[in-house]
N, C-alpha and C positions, 0 to 999 in steps of 0.2 A: 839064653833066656831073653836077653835085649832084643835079640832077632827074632825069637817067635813072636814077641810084643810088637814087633816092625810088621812082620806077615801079615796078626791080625787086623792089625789098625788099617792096613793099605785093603786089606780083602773085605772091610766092613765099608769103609769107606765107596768101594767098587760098586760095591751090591747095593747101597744107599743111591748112587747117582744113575744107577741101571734099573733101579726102582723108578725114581723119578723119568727115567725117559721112558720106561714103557709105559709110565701112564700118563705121560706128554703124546706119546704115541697115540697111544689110546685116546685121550681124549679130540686129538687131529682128527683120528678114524671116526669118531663121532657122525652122526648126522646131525646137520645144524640147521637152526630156523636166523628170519632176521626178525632185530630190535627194530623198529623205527618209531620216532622220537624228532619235536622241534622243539628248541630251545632257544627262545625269541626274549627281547627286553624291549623296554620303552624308558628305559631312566639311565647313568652312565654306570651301568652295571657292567666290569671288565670280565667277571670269570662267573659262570652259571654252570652249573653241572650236577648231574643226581649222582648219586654213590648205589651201584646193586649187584649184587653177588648171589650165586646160585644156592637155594635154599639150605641148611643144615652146612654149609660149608666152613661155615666160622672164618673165613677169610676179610680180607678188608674192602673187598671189591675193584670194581671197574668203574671209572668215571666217564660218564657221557654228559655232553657238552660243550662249551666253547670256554678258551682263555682269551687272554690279552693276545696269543702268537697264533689262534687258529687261520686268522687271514692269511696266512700261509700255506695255509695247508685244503682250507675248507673257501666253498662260495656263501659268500653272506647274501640273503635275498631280504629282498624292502617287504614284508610279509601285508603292514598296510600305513599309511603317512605318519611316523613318530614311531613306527613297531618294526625294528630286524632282527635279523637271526642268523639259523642256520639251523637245516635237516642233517640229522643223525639217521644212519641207517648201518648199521653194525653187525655182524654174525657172531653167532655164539653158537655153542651146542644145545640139542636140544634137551629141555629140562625145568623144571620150576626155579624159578628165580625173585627176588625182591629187593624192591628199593629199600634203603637203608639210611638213606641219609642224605643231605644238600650241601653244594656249599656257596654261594656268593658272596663276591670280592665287587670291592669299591672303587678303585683304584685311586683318586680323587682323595678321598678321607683315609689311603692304607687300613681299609676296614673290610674283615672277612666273617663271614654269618655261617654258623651250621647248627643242626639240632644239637643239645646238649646231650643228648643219649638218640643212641639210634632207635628208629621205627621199623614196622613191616608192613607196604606195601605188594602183595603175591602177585603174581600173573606168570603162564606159562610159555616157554618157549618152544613150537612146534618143531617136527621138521618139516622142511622146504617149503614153510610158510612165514607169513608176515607176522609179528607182533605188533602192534602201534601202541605206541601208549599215551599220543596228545599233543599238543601244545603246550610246553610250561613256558608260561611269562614271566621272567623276572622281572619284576616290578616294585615300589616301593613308598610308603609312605615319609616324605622328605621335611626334613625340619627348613626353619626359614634361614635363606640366604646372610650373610654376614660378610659382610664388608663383598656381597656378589658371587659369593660361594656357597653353592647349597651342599646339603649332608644327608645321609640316611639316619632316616630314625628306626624304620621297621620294615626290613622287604620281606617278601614273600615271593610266591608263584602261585598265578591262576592256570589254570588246567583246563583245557579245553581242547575238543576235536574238530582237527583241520586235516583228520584224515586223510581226506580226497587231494586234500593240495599238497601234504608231507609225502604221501604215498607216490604220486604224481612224481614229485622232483627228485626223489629217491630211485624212482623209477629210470630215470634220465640217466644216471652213473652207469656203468659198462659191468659194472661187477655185482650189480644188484638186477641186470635183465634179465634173467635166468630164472626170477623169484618165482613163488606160486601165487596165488591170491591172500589178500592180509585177512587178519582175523583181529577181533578186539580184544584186548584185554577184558579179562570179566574182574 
C-alpha cells in the first residue's frame, strides 16, 4: 500500500512538470512581437520600472526597466541635459498584454513607490512587429533640502513619445535587427 502511494506521488508529480514543459515549449514556439519602451529620470531616482503581464494571466508579471546594477548590463544614454536612461526593447509572445503597476526606488531616502492596487493599462503584442509604448520619466516632486539633502515627496512618470529616437537605438542591438516596422500602442 506504501508503495502504490510511492508510484502515484512520483507519476503525478512527472506529469505536473511535463505539463509545465510542454507549455514552456509551447510558449518558445510562440510567435513573438517586441516591447520597446524608455525609461529615463531626471531626479536621483535608482530603480524605475513598470510591472505587465499578459492579459487574464493572473501572474505577477515582468518588470521593465532600470535598477541601481543595470549599468551592467545595459547602456545608459544622456537622452537631453539633466535627463538619462535607458531603452528597453524586449520580446515577448505575441498577445494582449497590460501594465499593472510601477515601482520607484530612492535610494538616497531607502524609499520605494508603487500603486497601492494594481491598474490596467492594455496594448497588444504583435508578431514580428514593434510595440512602443513611450518615454516614461521618472521624475518627482522633492521636498526641501535639510542639512543639503533633498527627499521625495511625490514621483511619478511623464509619458511621452520619443519613438523615433527609442526605436532608433533599439534598432542598433544585433538581436533586435531582424524586427519588422513598430506600431503604436492604441
Amino acid at each position: 500500500m506504501h508503495r502504490a502511494r510511492a508510484i502515484v506521488a512520483v507519476l503525478a508529480t512527472t506529469l505536473m512538470f511535463a505539463g509545465r514543459v510542454a507549455w514552456a515549449d509551447e510558449e518558445a514556439a510562440a510567435p513573438k512581437g517586441w516591447i520597446v519602451l524608455s525609461m529615463a529620470r531626471d531626479t536621483g531616482c535608482g530603480t524605475a520600472q513598470i510591472v505587465l503581464r499578459r492579459v487574464g494571466s493572473g501572474s505577477s508579471g515582468a518588470q521593465l526597466g532600470y535598477t541601481a546594477m543595470t549599468f551592467l548590463t545595459g547602456t545608459r544614454h544622456q537622452f537631453a541635459p539633466g535627463k538619462d536612461g535607458y531603452v528597453i526593447a524586449s520580446q515577448f509572445p505575441a498577445g494582449s498584454y497590460e501594465i499593472i503597476n510601477f515601482r520607484l526606488e530612492y535610494s538616497a531616502s531607502k524609499t520605494t513607490f508603487s500603486s497601492r492596487k494594481n491598474f490596467s493599462v492594455r496594448f497588444e503584442a504583435k508578431p514580428n512587429e514593434v510595440t512602443y509604448l513611450g518615454e516614461f520619466l521618472a521624475t518627482a516632486v522633492m521636498l526641501k533640502g535639510f542639512l543639503g539633502l533633498k527627499n521625495v515627496d511625490e514621483p511619478y512618470f511623464i509619458v511621452s513619445d520619443e519613438q523615433e529616437r527609442d526605436v532608433a537605438i533599439a534598432g542598433r542591438r544585433p538581436s533586435c535587427a531582424h524586427r519588422a516596422s513598430p506600431t503604436r500602442k492604441s
